[in-house]
C-alpha positions in Angstrom: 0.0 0.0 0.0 1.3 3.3 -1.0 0.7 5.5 2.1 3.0 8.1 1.8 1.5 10.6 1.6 -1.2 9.7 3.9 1.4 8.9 6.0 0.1 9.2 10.3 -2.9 11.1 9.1 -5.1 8.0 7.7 -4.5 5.8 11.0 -5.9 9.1 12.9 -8.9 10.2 11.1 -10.9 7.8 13.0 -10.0 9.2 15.9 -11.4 12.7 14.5 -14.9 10.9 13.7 -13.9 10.8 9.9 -14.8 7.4 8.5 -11.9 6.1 6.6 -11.9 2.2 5.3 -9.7 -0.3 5.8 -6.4 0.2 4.1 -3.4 -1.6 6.2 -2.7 -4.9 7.6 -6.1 -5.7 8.7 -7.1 -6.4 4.4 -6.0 -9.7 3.2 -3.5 -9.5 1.3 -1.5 -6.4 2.1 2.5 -7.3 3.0 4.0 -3.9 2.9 2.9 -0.3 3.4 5.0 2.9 2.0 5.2 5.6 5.2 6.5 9.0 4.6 7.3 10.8 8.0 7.8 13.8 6.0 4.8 14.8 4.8 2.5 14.8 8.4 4.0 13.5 10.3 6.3 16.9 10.0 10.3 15.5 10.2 12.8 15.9 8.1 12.9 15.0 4.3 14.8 11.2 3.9 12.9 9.8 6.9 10.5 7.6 5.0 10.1 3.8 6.2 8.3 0.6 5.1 6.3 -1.2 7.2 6.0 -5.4 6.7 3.7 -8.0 7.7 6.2 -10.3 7.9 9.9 -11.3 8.3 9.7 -13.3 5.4 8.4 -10.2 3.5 11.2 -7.7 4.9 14.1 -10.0 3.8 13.3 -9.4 0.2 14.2 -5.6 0.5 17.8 -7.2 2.3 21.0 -6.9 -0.1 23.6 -9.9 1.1 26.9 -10.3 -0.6 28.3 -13.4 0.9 31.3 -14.0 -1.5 32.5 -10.1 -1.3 36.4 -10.2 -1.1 35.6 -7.4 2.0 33.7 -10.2 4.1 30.1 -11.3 4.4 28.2 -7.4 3.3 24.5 -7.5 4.2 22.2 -4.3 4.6 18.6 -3.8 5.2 18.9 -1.5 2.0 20.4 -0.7 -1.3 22.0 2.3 -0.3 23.6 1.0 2.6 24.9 3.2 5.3 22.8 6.3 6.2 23.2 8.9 8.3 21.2 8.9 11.5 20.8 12.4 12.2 17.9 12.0 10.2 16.3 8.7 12.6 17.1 11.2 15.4 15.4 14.2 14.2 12.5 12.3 13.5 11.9 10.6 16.2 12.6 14.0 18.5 9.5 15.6 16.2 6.9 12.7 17.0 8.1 12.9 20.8 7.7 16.1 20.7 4.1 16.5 18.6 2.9 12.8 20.3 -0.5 11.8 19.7 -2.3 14.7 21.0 -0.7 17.1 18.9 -0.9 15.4 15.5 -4.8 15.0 16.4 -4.8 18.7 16.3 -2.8 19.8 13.4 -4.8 17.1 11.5 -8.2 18.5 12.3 -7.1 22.0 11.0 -5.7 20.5 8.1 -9.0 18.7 7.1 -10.9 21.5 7.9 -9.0 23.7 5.5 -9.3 21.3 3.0 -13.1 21.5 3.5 -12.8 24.9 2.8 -10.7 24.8 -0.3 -13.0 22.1 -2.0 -16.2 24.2 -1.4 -14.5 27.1 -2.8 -13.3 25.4 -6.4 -16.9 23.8 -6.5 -18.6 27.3 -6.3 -16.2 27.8 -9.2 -18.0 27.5 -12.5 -14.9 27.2 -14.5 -13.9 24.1 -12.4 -14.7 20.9 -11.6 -13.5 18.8 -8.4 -11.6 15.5 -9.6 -12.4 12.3 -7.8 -13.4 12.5 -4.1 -11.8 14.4 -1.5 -11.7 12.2 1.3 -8.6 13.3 3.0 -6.3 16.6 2.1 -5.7 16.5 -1.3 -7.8 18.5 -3.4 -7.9 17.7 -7.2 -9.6 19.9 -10.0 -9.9 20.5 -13.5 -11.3 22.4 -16.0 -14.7 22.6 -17.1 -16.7 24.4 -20.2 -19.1 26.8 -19.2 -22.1 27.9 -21.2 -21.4 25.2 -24.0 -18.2 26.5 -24.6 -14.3 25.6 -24.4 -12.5 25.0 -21.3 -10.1 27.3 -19.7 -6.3 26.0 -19.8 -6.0 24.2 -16.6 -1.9 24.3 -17.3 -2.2 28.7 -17.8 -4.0 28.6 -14.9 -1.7 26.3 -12.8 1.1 29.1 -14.1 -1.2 31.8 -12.9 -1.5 30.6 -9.4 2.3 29.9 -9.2 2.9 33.8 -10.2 0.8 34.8 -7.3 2.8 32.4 -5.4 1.2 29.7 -5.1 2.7 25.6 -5.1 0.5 23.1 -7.1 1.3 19.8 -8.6 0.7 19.8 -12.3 -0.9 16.6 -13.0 -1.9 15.1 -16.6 -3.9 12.1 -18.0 -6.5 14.2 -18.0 -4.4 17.7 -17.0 -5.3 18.7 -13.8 -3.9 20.3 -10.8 -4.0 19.7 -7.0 -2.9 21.3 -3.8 -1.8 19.1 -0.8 -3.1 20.9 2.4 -0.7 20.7 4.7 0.2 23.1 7.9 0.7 26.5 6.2 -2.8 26.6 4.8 -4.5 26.1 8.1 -3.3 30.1 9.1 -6.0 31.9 9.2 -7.2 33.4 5.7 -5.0 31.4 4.2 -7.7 28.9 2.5 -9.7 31.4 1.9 -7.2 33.5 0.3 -6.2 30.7 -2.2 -9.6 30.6 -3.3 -9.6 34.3 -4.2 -6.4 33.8 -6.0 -8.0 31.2 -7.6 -11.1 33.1 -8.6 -8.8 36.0 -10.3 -6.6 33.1 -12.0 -9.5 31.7 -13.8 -10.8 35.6 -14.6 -7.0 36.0 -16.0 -7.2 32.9 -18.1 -10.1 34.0 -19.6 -9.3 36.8 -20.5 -6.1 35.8 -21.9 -8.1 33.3 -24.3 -6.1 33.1 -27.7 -2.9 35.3 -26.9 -0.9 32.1 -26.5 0.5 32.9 -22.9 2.5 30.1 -21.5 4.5 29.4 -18.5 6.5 26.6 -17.4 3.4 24.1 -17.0 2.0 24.8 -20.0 5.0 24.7 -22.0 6.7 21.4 -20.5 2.5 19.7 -19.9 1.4 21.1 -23.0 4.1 19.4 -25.2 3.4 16.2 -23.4 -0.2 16.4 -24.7 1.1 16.8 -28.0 3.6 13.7 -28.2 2.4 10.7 -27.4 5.3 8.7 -27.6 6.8 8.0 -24.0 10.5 7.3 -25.2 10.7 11.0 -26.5 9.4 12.8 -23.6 11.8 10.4 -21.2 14.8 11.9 -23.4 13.3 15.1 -23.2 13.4 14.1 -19.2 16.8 13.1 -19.0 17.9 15.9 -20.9 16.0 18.7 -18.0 17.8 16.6 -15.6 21.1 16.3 -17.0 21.1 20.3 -17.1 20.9 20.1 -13.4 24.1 18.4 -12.9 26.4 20.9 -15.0 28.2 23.4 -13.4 
């Protein structure tokens, strides 16, 4: 199960009176589950872990070399050493937070994210993507009045020039906005709604100028070119920019 981003704040919903289904060990079936401490349960980046069901299960993320000239090499990983100021610093935050005080940040957090999905709904322009059963909310574009959508990739640039941090999404282009801590200040939800309301009025308005920002550009060309081996070179290339001095 792929719970990283869910991370500590699926196992404490239920505790909040939020009905989440089964997702973990109790289900037949599930041997492993994908925990990132980073996202709520508010430690450092690196301190993600993987939870088993079993010994058995665990030993098949071991690396052993038992004929390495060096001696007998076995790790619990592939990178093998890590530093533990990381393990440290994580486990100082959940001592610190402990149950009581994740139980709070989470209720703010779903409480903001409340407010940010009734806000894109009273949107015309938009249209909420799947269901919002935690803190992620999803949306897209929708036509109004029988006519063409608005660029959901221009508007994802629009909110990031107002400053702003959505993941672009595509297959169908969308955007979302993980709720997390800094969105539970107060007007802070309700201010991305209002940006959100001018971004759309902006989009419109800019309907057949051919403005483009990042998203558009790099989403846009992946709409265009269906074939996955040329937008992984055009990948690696972005990438290998990175690396050059």
């Amino acid at each position: 199960v792929d719970c990283c981003l869910g991370s500590l704040l699926l196992p404490l919903m239920d505790k909040l009176g939020y009905e989440v289904p089964p997702f973990d060990f109790r289900l037949p079936g599930v041997c492993s589950i994908s925990v990132d401490l980073h996202t709520y349960g508010f430690a450092p980046k690196g301190s993600a872990v993987i939870l088993y069901a079993s010994e058995e299960a665990r030993h098949h993320q071991y690396f052993v070399a038992a004929d390495w000239a060096g001696g007998i090499y076995a790790t619990p990983t592939l990178c093998g050493s890590r530093p533990g100021a990381v393990v440290a610093a994580t486990w100082a935050v959940m001592l610190r937070m402990g149950e009581a005080g994740y139980l709070g940040a989470f209720e703010r957090i779903l409480q903001a994210t409340r407010t940010v999905e009734e806000g894109v709904r009273a949107i015309d322009e938009l249209a909420i993507y799947g269901a919002v059963d935690t803190s992620v909310v999803c949306f897209g574009a929708r036509p109004r009045g029988g006519g063409k959508a608005i660029s959901i990739l221009q508007l994802g640039d629009a909110m990031v020039a107002r400053g702003w941090s959505l993941n672009t999404l595509q297959n169908p282009p969308c955007l979302h906005l993980c709720v997390c801590m800094p969105h539970t200040a107060a007007g802070v939800a309700e201010g991305f709604i209002l940006d959100l309301r001018a971004a759309v009025e902006e989009v419109l308005a800019a309907k057949g100028r051919g403005d483009e920002g990042a998203a558009s550009a790099v989403y846009g060309l992946a709409e265009l070119v269906r074939e996955n081996s040329v937008i992984e070179e055009v990948a690696c290339t972005f990438i290998d920019a990175l690396y050059k001095v």
